[in-house]
C-alpha positions as CSV (number, residue, x, y, z in Angstrom):
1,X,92.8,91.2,102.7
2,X,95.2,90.1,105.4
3,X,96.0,86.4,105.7
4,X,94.5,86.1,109.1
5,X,91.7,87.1,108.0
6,X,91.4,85.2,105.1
7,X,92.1,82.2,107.1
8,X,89.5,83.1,109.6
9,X,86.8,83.3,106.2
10,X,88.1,79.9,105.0
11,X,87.6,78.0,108.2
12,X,84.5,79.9,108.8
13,X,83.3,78.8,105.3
14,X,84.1,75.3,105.7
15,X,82.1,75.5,109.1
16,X,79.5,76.4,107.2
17,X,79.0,74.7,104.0
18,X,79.7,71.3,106.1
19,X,76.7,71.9,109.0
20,X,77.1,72.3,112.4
21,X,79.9,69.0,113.5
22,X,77.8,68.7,116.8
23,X,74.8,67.7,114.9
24,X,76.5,65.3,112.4
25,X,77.6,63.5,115.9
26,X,74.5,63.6,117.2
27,X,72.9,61.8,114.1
28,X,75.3,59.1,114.2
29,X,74.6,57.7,117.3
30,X,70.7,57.9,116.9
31,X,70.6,56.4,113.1
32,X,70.8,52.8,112.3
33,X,73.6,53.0,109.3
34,X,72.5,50.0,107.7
35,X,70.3,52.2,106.3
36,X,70.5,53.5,102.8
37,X,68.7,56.4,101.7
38,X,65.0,56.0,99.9
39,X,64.9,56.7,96.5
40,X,62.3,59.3,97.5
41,X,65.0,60.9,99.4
42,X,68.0,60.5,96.4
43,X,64.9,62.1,94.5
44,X,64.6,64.8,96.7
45,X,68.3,65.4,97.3
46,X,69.2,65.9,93.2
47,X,65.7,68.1,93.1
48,X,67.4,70.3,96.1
49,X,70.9,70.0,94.1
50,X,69.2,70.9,90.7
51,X,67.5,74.1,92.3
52,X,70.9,75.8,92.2
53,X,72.3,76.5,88.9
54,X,75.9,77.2,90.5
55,X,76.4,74.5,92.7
56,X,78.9,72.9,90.4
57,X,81.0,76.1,89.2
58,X,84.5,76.1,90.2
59,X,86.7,79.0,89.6
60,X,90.0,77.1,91.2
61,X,91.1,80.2,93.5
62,X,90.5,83.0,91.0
63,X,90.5,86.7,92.1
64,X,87.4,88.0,92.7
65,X,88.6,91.8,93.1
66,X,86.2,94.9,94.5
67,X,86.7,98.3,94.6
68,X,84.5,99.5,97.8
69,X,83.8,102.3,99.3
70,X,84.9,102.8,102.9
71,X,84.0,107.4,102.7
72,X,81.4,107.6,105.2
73,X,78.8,109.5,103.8
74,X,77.7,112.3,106.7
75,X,77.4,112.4,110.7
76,X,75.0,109.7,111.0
77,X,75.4,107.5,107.4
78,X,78.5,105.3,107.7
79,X,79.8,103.3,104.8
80,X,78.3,100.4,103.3
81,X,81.1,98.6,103.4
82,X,80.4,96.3,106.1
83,X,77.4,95.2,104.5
84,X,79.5,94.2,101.1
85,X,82.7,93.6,102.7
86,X,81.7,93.0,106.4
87,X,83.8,94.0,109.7
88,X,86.9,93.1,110.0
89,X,86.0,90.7,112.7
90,X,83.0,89.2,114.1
91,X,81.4,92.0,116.2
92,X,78.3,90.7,117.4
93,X,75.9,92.7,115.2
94,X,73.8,90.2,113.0
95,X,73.9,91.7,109.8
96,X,77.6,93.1,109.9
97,X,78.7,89.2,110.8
98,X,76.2,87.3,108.6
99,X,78.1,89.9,105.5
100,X,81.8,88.2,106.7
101,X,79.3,84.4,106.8
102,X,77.9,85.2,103.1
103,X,81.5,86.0,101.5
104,X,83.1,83.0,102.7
105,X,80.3,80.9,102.0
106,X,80.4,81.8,98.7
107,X,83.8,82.0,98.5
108,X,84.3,78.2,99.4
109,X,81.3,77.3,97.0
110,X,82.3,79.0,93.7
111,X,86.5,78.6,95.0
112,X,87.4,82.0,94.6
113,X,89.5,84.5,96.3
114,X,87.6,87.7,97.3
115,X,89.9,91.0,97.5
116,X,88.6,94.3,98.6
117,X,90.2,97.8,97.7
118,X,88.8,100.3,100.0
119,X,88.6,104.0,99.0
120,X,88.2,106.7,100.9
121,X,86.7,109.1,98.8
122,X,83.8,111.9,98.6
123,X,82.1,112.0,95.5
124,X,84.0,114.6,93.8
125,X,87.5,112.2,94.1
126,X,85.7,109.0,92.6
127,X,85.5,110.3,89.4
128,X,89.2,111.6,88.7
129,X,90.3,108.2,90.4
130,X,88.4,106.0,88.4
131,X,89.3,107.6,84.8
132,X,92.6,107.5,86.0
133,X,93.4,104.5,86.4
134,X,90.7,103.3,83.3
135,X,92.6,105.3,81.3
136,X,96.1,104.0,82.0
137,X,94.4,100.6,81.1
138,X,95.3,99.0,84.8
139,X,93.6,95.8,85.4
140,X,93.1,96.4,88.6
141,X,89.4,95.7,89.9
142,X,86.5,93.3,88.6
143,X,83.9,95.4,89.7
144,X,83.7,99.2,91.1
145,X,81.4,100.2,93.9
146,X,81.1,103.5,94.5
147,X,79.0,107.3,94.1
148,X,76.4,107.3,91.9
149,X,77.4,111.2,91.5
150,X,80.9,110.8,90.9
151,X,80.3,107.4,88.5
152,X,77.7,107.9,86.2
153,X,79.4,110.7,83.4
154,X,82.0,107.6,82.9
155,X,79.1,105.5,81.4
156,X,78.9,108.1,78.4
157,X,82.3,107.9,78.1
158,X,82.3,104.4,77.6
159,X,84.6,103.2,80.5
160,X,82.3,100.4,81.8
161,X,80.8,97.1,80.1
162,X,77.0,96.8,80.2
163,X,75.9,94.5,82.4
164,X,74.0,92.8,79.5
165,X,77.0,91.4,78.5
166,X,77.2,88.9,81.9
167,X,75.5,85.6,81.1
168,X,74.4,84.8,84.5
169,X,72.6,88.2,85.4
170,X,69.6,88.1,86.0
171,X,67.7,91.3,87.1
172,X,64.4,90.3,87.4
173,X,65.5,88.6,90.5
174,X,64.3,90.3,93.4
175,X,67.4,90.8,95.2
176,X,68.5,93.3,92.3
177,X,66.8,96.9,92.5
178,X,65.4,96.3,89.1
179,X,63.3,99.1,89.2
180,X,65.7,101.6,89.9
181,X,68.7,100.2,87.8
182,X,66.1,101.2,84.7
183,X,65.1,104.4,86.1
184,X,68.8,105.6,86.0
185,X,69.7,104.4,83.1
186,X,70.6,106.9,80.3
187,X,69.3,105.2,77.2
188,X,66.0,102.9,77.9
189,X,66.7,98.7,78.2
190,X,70.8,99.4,78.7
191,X,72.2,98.2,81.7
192,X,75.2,99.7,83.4
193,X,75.0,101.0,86.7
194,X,73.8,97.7,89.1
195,X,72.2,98.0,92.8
196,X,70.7,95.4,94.8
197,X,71.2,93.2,98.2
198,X,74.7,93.3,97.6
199,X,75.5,96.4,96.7
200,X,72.8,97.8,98.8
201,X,73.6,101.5,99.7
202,X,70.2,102.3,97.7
203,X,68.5,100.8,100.5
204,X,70.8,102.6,103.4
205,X,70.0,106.0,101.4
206,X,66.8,106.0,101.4
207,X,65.5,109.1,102.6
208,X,63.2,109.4,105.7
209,X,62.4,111.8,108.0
210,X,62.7,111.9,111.7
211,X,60.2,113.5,114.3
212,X,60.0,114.1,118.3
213,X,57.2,112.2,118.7
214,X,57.2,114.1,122.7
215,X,57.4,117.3,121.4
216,X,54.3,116.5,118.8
217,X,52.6,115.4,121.8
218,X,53.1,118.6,123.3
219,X,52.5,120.8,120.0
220,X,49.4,118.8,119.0
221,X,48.3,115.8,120.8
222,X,49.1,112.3,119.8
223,X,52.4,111.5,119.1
224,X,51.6,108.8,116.2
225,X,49.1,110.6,115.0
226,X,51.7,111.5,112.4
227,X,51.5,107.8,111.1
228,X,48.0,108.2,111.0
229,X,48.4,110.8,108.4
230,X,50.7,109.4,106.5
231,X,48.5,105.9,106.1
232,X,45.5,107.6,105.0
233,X,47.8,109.4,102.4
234,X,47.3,113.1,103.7
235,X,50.6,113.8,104.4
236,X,51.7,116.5,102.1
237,X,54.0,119.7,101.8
238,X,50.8,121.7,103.0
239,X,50.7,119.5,105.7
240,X,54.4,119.5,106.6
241,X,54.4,123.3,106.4
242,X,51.8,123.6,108.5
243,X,53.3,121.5,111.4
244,X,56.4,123.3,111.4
245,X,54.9,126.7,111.4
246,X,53.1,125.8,114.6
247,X,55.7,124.5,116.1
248,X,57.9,127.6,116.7
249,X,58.5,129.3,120.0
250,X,61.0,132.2,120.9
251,X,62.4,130.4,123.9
252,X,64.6,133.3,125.1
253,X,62.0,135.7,124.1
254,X,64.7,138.7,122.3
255,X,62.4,138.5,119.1
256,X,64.7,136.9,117.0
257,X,65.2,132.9,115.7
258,X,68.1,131.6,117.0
259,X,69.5,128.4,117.7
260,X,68.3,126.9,120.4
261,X,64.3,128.4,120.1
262,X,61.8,125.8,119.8
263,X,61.8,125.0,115.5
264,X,59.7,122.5,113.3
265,X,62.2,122.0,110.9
266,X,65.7,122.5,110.6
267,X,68.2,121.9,107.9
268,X,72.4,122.7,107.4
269,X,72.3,123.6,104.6
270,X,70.3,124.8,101.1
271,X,71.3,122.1,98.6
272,X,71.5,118.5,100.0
273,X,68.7,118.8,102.2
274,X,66.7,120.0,99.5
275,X,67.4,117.0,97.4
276,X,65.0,114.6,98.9
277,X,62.0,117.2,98.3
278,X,62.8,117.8,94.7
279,X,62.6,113.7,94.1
280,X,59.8,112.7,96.4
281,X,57.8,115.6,95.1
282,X,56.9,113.6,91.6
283,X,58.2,116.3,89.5
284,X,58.7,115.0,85.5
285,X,62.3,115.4,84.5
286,X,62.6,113.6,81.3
287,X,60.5,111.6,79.1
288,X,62.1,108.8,76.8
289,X,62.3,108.9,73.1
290,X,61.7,106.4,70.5
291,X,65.5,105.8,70.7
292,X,65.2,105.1,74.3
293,X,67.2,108.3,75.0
294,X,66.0,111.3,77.5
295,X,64.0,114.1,76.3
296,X,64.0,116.9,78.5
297,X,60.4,117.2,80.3
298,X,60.4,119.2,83.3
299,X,58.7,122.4,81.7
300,X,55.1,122.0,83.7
301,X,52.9,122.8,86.5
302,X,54.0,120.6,88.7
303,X,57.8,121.4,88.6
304,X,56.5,125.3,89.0
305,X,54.1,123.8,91.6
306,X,56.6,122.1,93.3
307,X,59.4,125.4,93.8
308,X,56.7,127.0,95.3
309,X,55.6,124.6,98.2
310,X,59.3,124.2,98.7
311,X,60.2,127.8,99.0
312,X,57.1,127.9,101.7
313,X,58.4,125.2,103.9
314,X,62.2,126.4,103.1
315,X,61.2,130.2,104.7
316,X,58.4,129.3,107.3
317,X,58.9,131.1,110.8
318,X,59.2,127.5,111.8
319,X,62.0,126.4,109.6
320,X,66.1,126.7,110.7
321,X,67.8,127.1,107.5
322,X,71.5,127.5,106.3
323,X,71.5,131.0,107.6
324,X,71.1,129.8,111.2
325,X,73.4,126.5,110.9
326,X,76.0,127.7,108.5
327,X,76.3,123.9,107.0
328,X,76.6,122.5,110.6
329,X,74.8,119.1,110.3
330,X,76.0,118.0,113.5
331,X,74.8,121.2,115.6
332,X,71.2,120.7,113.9
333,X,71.8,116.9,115.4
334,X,72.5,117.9,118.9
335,X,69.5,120.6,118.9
336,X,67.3,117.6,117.9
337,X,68.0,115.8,120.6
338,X,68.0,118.3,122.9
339,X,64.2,118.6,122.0
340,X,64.5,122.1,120.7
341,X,63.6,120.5,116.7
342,X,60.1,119.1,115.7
343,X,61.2,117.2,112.1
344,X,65.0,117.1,111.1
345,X,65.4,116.4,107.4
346,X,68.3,114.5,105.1
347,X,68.4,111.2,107.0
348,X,68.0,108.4,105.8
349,X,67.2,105.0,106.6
350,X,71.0,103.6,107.4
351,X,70.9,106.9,109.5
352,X,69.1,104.8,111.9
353,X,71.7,102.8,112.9
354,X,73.8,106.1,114.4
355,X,74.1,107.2,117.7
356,X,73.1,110.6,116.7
357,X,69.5,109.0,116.5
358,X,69.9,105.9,118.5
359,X,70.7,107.7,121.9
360,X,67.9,110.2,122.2
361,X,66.1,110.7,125.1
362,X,62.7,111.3,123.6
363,X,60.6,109.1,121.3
364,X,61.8,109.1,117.6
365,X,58.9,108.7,115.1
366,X,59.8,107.7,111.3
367,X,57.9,109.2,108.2
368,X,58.6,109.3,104.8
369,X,58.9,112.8,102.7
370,X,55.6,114.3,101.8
371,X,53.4,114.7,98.7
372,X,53.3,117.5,96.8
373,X,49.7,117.4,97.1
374,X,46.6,115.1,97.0
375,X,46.4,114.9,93.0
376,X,50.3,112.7,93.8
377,X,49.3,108.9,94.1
378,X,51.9,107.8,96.2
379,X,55.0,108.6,98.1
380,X,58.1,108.8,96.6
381,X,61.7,108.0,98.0
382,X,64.6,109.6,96.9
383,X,68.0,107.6,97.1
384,X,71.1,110.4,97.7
385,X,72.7,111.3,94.5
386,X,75.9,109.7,96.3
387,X,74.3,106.3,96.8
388,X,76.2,103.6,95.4
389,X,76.3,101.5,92.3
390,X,78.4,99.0,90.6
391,X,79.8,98.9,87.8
392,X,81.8,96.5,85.5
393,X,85.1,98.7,83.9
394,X,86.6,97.6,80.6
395,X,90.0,97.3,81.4
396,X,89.6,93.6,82.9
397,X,89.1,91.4,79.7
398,X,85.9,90.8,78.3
399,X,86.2,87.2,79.1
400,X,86.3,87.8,82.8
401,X,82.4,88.8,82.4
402,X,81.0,85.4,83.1
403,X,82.8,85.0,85.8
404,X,81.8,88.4,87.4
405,X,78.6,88.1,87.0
406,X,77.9,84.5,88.4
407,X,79.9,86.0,91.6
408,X,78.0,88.9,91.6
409,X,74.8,86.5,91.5
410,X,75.5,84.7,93.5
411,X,76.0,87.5,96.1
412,X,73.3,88.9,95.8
413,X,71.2,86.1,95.8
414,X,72.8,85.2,99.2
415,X,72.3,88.6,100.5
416,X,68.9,88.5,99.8
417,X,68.5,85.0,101.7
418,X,70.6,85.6,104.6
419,X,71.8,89.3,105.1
420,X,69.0,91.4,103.9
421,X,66.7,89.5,107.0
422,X,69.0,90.5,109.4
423,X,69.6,94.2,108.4
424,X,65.8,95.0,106.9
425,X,63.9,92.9,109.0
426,X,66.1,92.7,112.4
427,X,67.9,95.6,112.6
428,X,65.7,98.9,110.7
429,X,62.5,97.4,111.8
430,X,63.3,96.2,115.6
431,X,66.7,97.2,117.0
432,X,67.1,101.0,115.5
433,X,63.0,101.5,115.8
434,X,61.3,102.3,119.2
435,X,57.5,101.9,118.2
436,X,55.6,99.2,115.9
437,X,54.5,101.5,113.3
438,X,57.4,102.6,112.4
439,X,58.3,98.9,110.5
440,X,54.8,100.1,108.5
441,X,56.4,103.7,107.8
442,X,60.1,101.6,107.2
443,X,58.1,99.3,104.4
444,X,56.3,102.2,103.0
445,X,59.8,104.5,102.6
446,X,61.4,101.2,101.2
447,X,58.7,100.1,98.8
448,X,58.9,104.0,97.2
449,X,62.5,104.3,95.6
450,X,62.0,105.9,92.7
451,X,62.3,109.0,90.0
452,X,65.9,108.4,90.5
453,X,67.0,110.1,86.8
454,X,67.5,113.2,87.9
455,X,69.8,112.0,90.7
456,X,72.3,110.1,88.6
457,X,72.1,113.0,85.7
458,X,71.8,116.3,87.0
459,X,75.5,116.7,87.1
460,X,76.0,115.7,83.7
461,X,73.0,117.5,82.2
462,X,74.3,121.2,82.9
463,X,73.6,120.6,87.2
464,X,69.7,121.2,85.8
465,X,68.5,119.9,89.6
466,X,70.8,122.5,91.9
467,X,71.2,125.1,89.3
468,X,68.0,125.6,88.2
469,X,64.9,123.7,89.4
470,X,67.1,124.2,93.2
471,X,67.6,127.4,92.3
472,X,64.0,128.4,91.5
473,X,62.7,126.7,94.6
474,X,65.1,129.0,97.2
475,X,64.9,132.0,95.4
476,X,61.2,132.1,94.5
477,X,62.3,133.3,90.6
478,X,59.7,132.3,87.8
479,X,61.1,128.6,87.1
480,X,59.4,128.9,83.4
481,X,61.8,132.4,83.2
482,X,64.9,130.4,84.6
483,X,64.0,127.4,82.1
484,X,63.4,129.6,79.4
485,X,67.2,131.5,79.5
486,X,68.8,127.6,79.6
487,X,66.6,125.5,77.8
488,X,68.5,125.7,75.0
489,X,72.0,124.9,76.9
490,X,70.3,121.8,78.5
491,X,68.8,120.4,75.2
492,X,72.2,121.2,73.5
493,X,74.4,119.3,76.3
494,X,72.0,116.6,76.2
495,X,72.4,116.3,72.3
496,X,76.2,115.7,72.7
497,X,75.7,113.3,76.1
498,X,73.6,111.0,73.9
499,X,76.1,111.4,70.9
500,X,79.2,110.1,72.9
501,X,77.4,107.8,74.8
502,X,76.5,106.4,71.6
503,X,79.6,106.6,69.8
504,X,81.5,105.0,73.0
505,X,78.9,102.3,74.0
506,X,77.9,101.1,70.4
């Protein structure tokens, strides 16, 4: 961190933790000061100061030192990092600044030093970077933020403390993504890979989808009707498939689909716009063991079910695939908003915030992914397999683990109080939304993070997601055949997964 910014974050953060100086004036010259306080006030006051189990902690200056990302993940889904780190200046967005607010307050209340290491990264450069320098036993960082993807093989290979070793975490707090720290981790109750308020890319990944709500107009009435069907829970991949066949029109009538026709769907590529579907779907990867370890599960109707619906959608006369875009994300972008593309997949909800989305001429509507069919309860979102955790590596000492996690706390719990309003609440909901329901379809993609194994594992586990259930669902092949020529591989890769992680986590 430069030192004009860190003085700019000190002054801010004794601004802050004093009150506002015009007010104090103001009180003076209204209040008698012969007055002393009421004891029901002292009362009150050591009740207020009680409330906060860190209010006396005092590190004296200590390093509080990040790894962060700053690898933007696609065309429309920046970093995180000026949600954990903030801008490097006060910009005028609320969330952005009240991030740069948070860190100094906390800075000036535990008296520490917050340094951030950006990395500019993709997934497959975390990995070797992080062993790396675990291996050559630097010192270097407190905490890592970074790709769920390129992070999570490290945990079997015992580079990373468990969490459960931090006195002050607490994760049944609500500003920590309980529910999807335990659905990711490999062996059931261990705690290694951390999301939450603070290091909230789960949130900004969230998958959603985006519609022309003009062009549904046109196709088939009502433009929220969509969010009509999605409330009353019949929005499905029959459904889906159904809109997008209807949607298609040979605009320059030569008998062929090209770019630039009238489509109900378009996607870049196969594989990561496939992703979201093979999550939200409710397909069972793995069961857990007595041991707590993963059994491998995805043998079933549903899963074979699931390839199916997929490969439907995937070759509908309505559906642009990688043929026709050739991995060009950005083309598929500027065809939406040229109102030539009914539903455009792999968004997500930080996606929101991009001009891509934000500087469309027609009405945007925001749903989440379908069911797989009426028998699924509810609708599942998938995080991106590159979303972002933290993690705690092993070559800071062991006795630096209070420390991190009170700061980590601490964060959080100030995130959850003072960013997360401003982003969730202020910014998805009002400024990047152009319609009421979509807060309802924000809250409903939000509230469904889950069945994240599979995204922190597949690599690891043999690439089972792209290689074979992936696989089965483009190609239309038997998925019990494909299963059935790897099964053993997978069980036999998972043997020696849970044998390391063991043997390096005991």
């Amino acid at each position: 961190m430069n030192s004009v910014k860190r003085l700019f974050l000190v002054l801010l953060a004794a601004i802050l933790c004093s009150g506002s100086i015009v007010g104090c004036a103001s009180t003076e010259e209204t209040t008698d000061t012969t007055d002393t306080p009421t004891a029901e006030a002292e009362e009150t006051e050591a009740e207020t100061e009680a409330v906060d189990p860190f209010a006396d902690f005092d590190y004296n200056g200590q390093s509080f030192r990040v790894y962060t990302s700053a690898h933007n993940a696609s065309n429309t889904l920046v970093s995180s990092n000026f949600l954990i780190e903030g801008p490097e200046e006060l910009t005028g967005e609320a969330a952005g600044d009240a991030a740069i607010e948070r860190n100094a307050a906390v800075s000036e209340m535990l008296n520490i030093n917050m340094e951030f290491t950006q990395v500019n990264l993709g997934y497959d450069g975390v990995q070797n970077d992080v062993r790396t320098y675990i291996m050559a036993g630097a010192d270097m960082y407190d905490v890592i933020i970074n790709d769920l993807y390129g992070l999570t093989g490290l945990t079997v290979e015992g580079m990373f403390y468990s969490a459960d070793k931090g006195e002050y975490f607490d994760f049944t707090q609500p500003y920590w993504y309980g529910d999807f720290m335990k659905d990711i981790a490999f062996k059931e109750g261990d705690t290694f890979m951390m999301a939450g308020d603070f290091i909230i890319d789960t949130l900004r990944t969230g998958h959603c989808l985006v519609y022309n709500k003009n062009l549904y107009t046109d196709l088939y009435g009502n433009g929220d009707e969509l969010y009509e069907t999605v409330l009353n829970g019949e929005w499905t991949m029959d459904k889906m498939t159904e809109l997008v066949e209807g949607a298609y029109v040979d605009l320059d009538g030569n008998g062929q689909k090209n770019i630039g026709d009238m489509l109900g769907f378009a996607v870049f590529q196969d594989w990561g716009p496939c992703i979201p579907f093979l999550i939200t779907n409710g397909a069972k990867y793995v069961e857990r063991g007595e041991d707590g370890y993963p059994v491998i599960a995805m043998n079933n109707e549903r899963t074979i079910l699931m390839c199916d619906k997929i490969y439907e959608l995937w070759n509908s006369q309505g559906t642009g695939a990688l043929a026709l875009w050739n991995n060009d994300q950005a083309g598929v972008m500027n065809q939406f908003a040229a109102g030539n593309i009914l539903i455009v997949g792999y968004q997500q909800l930080g996606s929101l915030e991009s001009d891509a989305l934000r500087s469309s001429e027609y009405e945007i509507g925001i749903i989440p992914y379908p069911k797989l069919d009426d028998l699924q309860e509810d609708y599942i979102t998938s995080a991106h397999d590159t979303s972002e955790i933290g993690l705690l590596p092993v070559t800071m000492p062991e006795t630096n683990l209070s420390f991190v996690s009170a700061v980590l706390e601490v964060l959080s719990r100030e995130s959850h109080k003072n960013v997360l309003p401003l982003y969730y609440e202020n910014s998805l909901k009002v400024k990047y939304t152009r319609d009421n329901q979509s807060a309802q379809m924000i809250d409903i993609i939000h509230d469904g993070l889950g069945n994240s194994f599979a995204l922190a594992w597949h690599q690891p586990i043999n690439t089972f997601l792209q290689s074979l259930i992936h696989s089965a669902a483009m190609t239309k092949d038997s998925f019990a055949s494909k299963y059935a020529t790897t099964e053993k591989v997978l069980n036999k890769t998972l043997e020696r997964l849970i044998e390391n992680y063991a043997g390096n986590n005991g």
